[in-house]
VEXDREN-2710 file (C-alpha; in Angstrom, 1 decimal):
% VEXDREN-2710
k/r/px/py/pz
1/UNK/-6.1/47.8/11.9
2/UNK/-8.9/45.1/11.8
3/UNK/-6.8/42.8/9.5
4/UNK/-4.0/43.3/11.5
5/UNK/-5.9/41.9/14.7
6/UNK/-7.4/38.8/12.6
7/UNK/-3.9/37.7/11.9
8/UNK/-2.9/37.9/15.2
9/UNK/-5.4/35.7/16.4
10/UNK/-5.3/33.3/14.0
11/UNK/-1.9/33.2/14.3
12/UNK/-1.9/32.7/18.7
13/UNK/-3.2/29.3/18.3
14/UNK/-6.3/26.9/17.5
15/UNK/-9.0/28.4/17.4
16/UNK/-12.9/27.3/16.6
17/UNK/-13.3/25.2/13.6
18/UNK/-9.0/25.2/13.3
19/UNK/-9.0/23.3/16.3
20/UNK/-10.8/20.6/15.0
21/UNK/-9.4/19.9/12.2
22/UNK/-6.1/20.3/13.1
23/UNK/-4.3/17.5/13.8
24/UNK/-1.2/18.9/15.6
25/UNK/-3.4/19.7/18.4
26/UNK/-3.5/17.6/21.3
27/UNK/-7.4/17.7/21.3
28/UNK/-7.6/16.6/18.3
29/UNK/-11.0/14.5/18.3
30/UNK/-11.0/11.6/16.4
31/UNK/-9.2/8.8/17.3
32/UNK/-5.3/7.7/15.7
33/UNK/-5.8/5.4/13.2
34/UNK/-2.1/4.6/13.4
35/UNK/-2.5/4.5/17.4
36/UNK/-4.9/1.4/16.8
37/UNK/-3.3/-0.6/14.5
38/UNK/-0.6/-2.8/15.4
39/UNK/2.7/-1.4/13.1
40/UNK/3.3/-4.2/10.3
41/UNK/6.6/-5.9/10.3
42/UNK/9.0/-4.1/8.3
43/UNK/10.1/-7.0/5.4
44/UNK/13.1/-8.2/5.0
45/UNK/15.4/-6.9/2.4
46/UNK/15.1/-9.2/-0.8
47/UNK/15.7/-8.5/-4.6
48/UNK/11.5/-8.1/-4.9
49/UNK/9.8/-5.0/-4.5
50/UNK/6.3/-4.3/-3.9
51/UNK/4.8/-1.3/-5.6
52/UNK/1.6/0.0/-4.5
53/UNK/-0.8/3.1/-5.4
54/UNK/-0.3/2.2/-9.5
55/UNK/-2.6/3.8/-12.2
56/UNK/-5.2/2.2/-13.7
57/UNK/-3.3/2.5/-17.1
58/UNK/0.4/1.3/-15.8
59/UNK/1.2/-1.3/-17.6
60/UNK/3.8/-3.9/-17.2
61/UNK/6.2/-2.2/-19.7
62/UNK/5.8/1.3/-17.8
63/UNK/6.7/0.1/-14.7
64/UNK/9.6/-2.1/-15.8
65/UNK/10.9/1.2/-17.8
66/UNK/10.6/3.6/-14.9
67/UNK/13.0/0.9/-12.6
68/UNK/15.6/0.3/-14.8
69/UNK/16.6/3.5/-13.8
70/UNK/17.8/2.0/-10.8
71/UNK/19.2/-1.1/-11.8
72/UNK/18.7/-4.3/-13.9
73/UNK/15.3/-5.3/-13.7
74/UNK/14.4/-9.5/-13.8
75/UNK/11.1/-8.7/-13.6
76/UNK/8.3/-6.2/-13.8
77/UNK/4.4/-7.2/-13.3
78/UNK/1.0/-4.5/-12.9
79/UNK/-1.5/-7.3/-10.8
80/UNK/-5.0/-7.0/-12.9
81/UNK/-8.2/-7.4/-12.8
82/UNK/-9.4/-10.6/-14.4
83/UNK/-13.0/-9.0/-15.9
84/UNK/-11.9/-6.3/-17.3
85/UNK/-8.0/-6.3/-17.8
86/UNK/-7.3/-3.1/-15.8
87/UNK/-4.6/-2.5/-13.3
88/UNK/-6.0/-3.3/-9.7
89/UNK/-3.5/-0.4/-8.4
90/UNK/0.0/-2.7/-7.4
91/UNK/2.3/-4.8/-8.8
92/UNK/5.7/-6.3/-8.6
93/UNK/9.2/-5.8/-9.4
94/UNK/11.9/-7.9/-9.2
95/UNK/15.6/-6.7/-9.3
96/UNK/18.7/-8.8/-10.4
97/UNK/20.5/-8.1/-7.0
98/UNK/20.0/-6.5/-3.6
99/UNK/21.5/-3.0/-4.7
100/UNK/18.9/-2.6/-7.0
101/UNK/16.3/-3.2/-5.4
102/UNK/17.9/-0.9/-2.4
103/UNK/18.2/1.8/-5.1
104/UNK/14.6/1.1/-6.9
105/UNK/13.0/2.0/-3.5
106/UNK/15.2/5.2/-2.7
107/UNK/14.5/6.2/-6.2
108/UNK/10.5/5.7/-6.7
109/UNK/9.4/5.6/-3.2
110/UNK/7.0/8.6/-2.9
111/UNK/7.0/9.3/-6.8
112/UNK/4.9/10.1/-9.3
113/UNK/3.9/7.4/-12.1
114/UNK/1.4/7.9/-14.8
115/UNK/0.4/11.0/-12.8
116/UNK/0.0/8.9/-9.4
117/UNK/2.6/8.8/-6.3
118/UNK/3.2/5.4/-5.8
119/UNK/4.7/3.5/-2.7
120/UNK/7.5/0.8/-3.4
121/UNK/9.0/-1.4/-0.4
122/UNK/10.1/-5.0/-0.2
123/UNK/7.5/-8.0/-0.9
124/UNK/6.8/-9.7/2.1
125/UNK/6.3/-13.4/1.4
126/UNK/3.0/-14.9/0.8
127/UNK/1.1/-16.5/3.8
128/UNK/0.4/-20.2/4.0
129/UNK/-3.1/-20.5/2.8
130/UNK/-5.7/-22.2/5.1
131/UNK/-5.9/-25.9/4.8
132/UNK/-8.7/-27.0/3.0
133/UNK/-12.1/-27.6/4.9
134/UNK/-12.6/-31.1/6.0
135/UNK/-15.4/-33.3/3.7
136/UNK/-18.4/-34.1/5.9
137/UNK/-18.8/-36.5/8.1
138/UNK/-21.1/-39.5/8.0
139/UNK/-21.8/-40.5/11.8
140/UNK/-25.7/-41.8/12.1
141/UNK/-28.1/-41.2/10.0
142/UNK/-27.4/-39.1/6.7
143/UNK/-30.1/-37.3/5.3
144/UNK/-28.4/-38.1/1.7
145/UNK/-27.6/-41.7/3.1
146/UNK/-29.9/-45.1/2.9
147/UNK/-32.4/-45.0/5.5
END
């Protein structure tokens, strides 16, 4: 009779400690970090994928193999780290046409490589970089100038 009671509480609703951790109550609280943060601009459609959440062992051969599943593959690169030669967790794919690369994120979005569920979506383009800082100027008196 006991156990029978406990389950029916627990299952009426939020109680205690469920309440605050459960985040499909309305009190939930800590803050949304989704409500916060503006939503990135989805990128347009292009025969480059990005691929994030990698292993540490992927390698660029891997991550070509598991792609061509999905179409022909141009392409395949793990980004590394320069020091030690490891995979810094993303990396690149680039697809012969737009189909493919359609079909490469249906097929590995959410799945598991080298025992890790990675992310794939298209590459957004690069960002200008900054222009270069100005040199300095030499009004008056310099302190590495003639005096």
């Amino acid at each position: 009779m006991a156990m029978r009671t406990a389950t029916t509480v627990a299952a009426a609703g939020p109680r205690g400690l469920r309440s605050l951790f459960s985040t499909l109550s309305t009190n939930f609280p800590f803050p949304s970090q989704t409500a916060n943060q503006p939503q990135r601009p989805q990128a347009e459609p292009s025969t480059n994928l990005f691929v994030s959440g990698l292993s540490k062992r992927t390698t660029d051969e891997g991550l070509k193999e598991c792609f061509e599943k999905f179409g022909e593959v141009v392409h395949a690169r793990v980004v590394k780290d320069r020091a030690s030669g490891w995979s810094k967790g993303f990396g690149f794919v680039r697809y012969s046409t737009l189909e493919g690369a359609a079909a490469g994120i249906e097929g590995m979005d959410g799945k598991f490589l080298d025992g890790w569920v990675i992310f794939a979506e298209y590459a957004r383009p690069r960002d200008s970089p900054p222009p270069p800082p100005s040199p300095p100027s030499t009004y008056g008196n310099s302190q590495y100038g003639q005096r």
